[in-house]
Structures are given as C-alpha cells and as structure tokens.
N, C-alpha and C positions, 0 to 999 in steps of 0.2 A: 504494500500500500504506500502509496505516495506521502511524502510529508510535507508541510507548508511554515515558513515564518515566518507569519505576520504580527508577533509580537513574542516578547521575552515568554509570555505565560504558555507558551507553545513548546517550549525545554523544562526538563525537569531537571532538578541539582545535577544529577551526575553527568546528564546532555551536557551541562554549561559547561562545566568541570572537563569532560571529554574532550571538547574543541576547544579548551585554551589552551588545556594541553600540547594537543596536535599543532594547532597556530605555532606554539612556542618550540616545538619540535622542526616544523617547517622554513621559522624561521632560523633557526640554528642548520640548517640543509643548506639556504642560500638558494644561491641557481642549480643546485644538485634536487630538488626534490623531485621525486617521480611524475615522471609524465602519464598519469593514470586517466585523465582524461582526454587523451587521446579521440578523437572523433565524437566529440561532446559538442555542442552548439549552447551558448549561455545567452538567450537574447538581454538586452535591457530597454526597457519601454520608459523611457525617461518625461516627465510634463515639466520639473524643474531641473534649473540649473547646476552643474555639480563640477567638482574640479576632484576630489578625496573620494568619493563614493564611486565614481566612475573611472578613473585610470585604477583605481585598486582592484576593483570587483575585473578589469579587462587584462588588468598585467598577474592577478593570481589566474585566470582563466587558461592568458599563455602559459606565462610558466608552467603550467601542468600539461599543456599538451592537446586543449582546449584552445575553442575559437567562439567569436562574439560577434554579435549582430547588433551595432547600435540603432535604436527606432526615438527619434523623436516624436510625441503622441501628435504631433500635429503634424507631419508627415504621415498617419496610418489613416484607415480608413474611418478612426476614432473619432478623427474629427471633423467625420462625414454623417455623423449617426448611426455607423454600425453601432450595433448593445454590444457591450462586454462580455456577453456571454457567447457570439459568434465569434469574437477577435479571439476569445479565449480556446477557442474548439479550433480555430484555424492555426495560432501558431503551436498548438500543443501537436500539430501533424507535422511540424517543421525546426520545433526546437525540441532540446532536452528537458530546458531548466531556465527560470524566469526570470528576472529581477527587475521590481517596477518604484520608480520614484514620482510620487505624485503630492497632490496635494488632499485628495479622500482616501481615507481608510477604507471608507467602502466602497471605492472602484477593486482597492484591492482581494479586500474580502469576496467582491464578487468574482472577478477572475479566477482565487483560486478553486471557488464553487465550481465553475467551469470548466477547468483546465484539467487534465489530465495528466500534466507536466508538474513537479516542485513549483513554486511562487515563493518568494522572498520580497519582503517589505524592507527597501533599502532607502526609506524614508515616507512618512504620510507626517500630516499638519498633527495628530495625534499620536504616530509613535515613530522610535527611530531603532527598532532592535540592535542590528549590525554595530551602530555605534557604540552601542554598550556591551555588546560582548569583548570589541575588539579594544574598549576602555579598561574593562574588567580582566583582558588578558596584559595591557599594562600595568596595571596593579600586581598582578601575582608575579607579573616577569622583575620587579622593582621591589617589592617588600620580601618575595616568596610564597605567601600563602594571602589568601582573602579571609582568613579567621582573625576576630577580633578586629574586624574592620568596623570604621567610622566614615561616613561617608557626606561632605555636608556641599548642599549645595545650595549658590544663592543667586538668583535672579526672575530669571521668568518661567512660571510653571507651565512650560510648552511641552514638545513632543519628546525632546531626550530628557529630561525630567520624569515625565510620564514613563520612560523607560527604565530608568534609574528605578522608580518604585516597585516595575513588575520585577527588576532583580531583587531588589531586597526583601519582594517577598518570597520567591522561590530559594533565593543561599541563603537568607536571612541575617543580615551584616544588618550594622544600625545607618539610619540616611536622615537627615539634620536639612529641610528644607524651609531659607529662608527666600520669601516673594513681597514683594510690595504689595498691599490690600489692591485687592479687584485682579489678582495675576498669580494667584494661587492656582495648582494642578486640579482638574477636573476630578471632583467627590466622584465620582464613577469609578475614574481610576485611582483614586487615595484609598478610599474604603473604608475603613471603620475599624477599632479595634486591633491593629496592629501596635504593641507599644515600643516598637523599632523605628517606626516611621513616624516623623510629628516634624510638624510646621512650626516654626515661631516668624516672629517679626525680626526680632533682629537680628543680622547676618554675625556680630560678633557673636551669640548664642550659639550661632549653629555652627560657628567653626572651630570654638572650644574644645583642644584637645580633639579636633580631626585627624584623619590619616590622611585623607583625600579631601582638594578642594576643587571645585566644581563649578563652571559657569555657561553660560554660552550668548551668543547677542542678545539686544535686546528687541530689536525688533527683524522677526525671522521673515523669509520669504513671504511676499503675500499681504506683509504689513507694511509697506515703507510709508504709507499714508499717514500711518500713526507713530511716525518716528520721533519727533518733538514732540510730542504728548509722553510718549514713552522715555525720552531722556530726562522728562521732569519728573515724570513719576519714580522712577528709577534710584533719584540720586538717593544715595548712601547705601548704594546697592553694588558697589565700582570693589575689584578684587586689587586690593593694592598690599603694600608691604604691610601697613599696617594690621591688615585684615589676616595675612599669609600669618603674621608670628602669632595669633591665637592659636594656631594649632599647634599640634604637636613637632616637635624640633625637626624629624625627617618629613614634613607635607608633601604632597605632592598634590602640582597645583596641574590642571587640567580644563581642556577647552576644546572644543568638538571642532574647532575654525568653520569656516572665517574669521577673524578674530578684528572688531575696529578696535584699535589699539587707542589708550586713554579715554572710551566709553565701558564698556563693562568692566576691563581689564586692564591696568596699566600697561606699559614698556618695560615698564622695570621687571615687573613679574613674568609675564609674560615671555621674557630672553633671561629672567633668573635663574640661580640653581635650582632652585624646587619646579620647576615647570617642566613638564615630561609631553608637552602638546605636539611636536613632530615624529618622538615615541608611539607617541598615540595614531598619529597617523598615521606614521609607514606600520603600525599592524593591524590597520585594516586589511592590509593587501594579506599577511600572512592567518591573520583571521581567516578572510576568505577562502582563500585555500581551505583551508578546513573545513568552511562550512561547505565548500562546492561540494568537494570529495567526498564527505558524509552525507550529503542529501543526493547525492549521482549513484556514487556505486557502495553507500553505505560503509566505507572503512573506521 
C-alpha cells in the first residue's frame, strides 16, 4: 500500500527516528550513496516559489539515480479547470512519486485521495513537514540525541510552526511557543491538553533555558499585503543576541530561510556561532534522500 506525507502526524516515533537516521547516514556517503533509484521519475507540481525545497528534493533525486519533472501548476492543465482528481489519475500513469508545493492543504489532500502514486506535502499555507524533519535531523546531527529537548519558538504561528507541534506531539520533546496576540497556531492544530506544548506571550519565556531557537519571516508567501501591519505587530518578537543568551549556553538558533535579515532575525545571529540555518539547509537535500528511498522502494 502506498504511503503519503502530508503532515508530520502521518510518521510514527520510530518512522521519524528511521529517516534521520538514514538522512545522516547519507549524508556521511556524500556522492557515494546508492543509486537505488535508478529509473524513478519524482514529479514536482510547484504553485509557489522555492529556491531550498526545490534544488534539494531534484539534487537528492539525482544523486540516487532518479530523475524529475518540474511542473509549474500554471503551466498544467490545473489551471484550465481540470479537478484534481483527473490531474491526479493522469500523472500517477506517468510518474512514480509526487511532491507538491502549494498554497491549500487540501489541493493536497485531494491528490493524494486520487493518486495512486506516494504524495509528499513539500509545503501548504498550513503545514511544512519536510522542513521539520530535515530541522529535526539537524538537531540530532549537533547535540546527538532529541531527548530532553527544549524546543522554543517565537514569531508567527504559521505552517512550520504548525509542524513543529505535530513533532512534538508524536517524539514528545517540550516546544515553548511565543506569537504576538491574533498570530497564535490554529487551536485545531495546538489541541488541548498537551502539557509539553504551551504558548506564552513573551519570547524571553519561551526561550529560557532552550536547546533550540526557532523562527521564521514574518510575513510568509501570500501575505506581502500585510507586511507593515505585521512589522508592527511583530516588534519585540526580533531573534537577537539578546534573546539567543536566555537559552541554554550551547542554542542553537535556527531558520527555515529566506531569512530578511534585521526583521525577525538579526545579522548578528543569524552569521553567529549558535546558528546552524545552512546546516539546516543543505539537509534537506540529504533528508530527502531518505525520505524518497523509503517511500519508492521502502529501504
């Protein structure tokens, strides 16, 4: 049976565990890893823009021996009114294995209803899985282990946020989310009753005695309307030196990029020692890997 990731809650502990594993295995291979996906086709169906999601998910695809199809959704016939549900039947006769960035969740969820093919959620305005695993797998690569993890993050309760949450409720680390009122995560996806996961107001709160600190812009694709409104809401929400030494003496400070440098995130931090954000990046690409190759040919 096929399997889909359209969100973290779609792995179970030892899922996550398995592929950071492997990511960190792969990426210690280098350009040796096996070419196991040899005659694989990985399409990606992209509506927004990408520069990390995309050279990663097509340079782990080479590497392995795989090949990709890039589709811009407004180059398909998507944006002629075919339903999702024919797009999805047709290129399940022509690819292997999906990967779609959009701005609905539930474009995605309906594809993968359709599709006969794997689907991978490599970004919706609601969750960013891939990001967090391959976040998660720089943590383990830099402390060792994700036990007794502190996890605090402060800005906007968006979609990697939302993801943040679905990990800490499946490995169960503690996550420290600070939002300016009206920009808190969606009660749907917080939930209730977790006493790992808790909101406060102030960002110095939540990154007391951190392991990991955590941000990302503040106004994401889709919003640039609301960017001035959002830099005033925002202030005292900025990841700076000052904010970095509440945590614990080894933080590590972390950032999904784009990064506007001196709005969420200073310079300073940002190119400091505690900041692991091109870590984090180049292991998307070895991330990926792993997850292609467990959802292709199940290794």
């Amino acid at each position: 049976m096929k399997k889909d990731l359209l969100s973290i809650l779609d792995l179970d502990r030892s899922e996550i565990l398995s592929l950071i594993d492997r990511g960190l295995e792969l990426k210690k291979m280098g350009r040796r890893v096996p070419r196991a996906l040899t005659g694989y086709t990985l399409g990606l169906l992209f509506e927004k823009a990408s520069t990390r999601t995309r050279v990663s998910f097509e340079t782990a695809m080479f590497r392995m021996g795989g090949q990709c199809i890039f589709l811009n959704k407004m180059d398909t016939q998507l944006s002629r009114d075919e339903t999702v549900a024919d797009t999805a039947r047709v290129l399940s006769r022509y690819l292997d294995i999906v990967a779609i960035r959009t701005y609905s969740q539930g474009l995605v969820e309906e594809m993968a209803k359709w599709a006969s093919i794997p689907v991978i959620n490599a970004l919706t305005d609601l969750y960013h899985p891939c990001q967090i695993l391959s976040d998660l797998m720089t943590i383990q690569e830099k402390r060792g282990s994700l036990d007794n993890l502190k996890v605090a993050w402060v800005g906007d309760g968006n979609n990697v946020a939302h993801s943040w949450i679905n990990a800490a409720m499946v490995l169960g680390f503690e996550l420290v989310l600070a939002c300016p009122p009206g920009y808190e995560p969606l009660s749907d996806v917080l939930g209730n009753g977790n006493p790992k996961i808790r909101l406060v107001e102030d960002p110095n709160v939540a990154v007391t005695d951190a392991d990991v600190l955590n941000t990302d812009v503040w106004a994401s694709m889709g919003q640039e309307k609301e960017k001035e409104k959002r830099r005033k809401d925002f202030r005292g929400f900025q990841v700076n030196r000052p904010l970095v030494e509440r945590g614990k003496p080894g933080i590590l400070v972390m950032h999904c990029l784009p990064a506007h440098r001196e709005e969420e995130i200073t310079a300073e931090v940002l190119d400091g020692p505690h900041s692991v954000v091109f870590d984090q990046a180049e292991n998307k690409m070895h991330l990926h890997q792993a997850l292609l190759e467990k959802m292709l040919i199940g290794l």
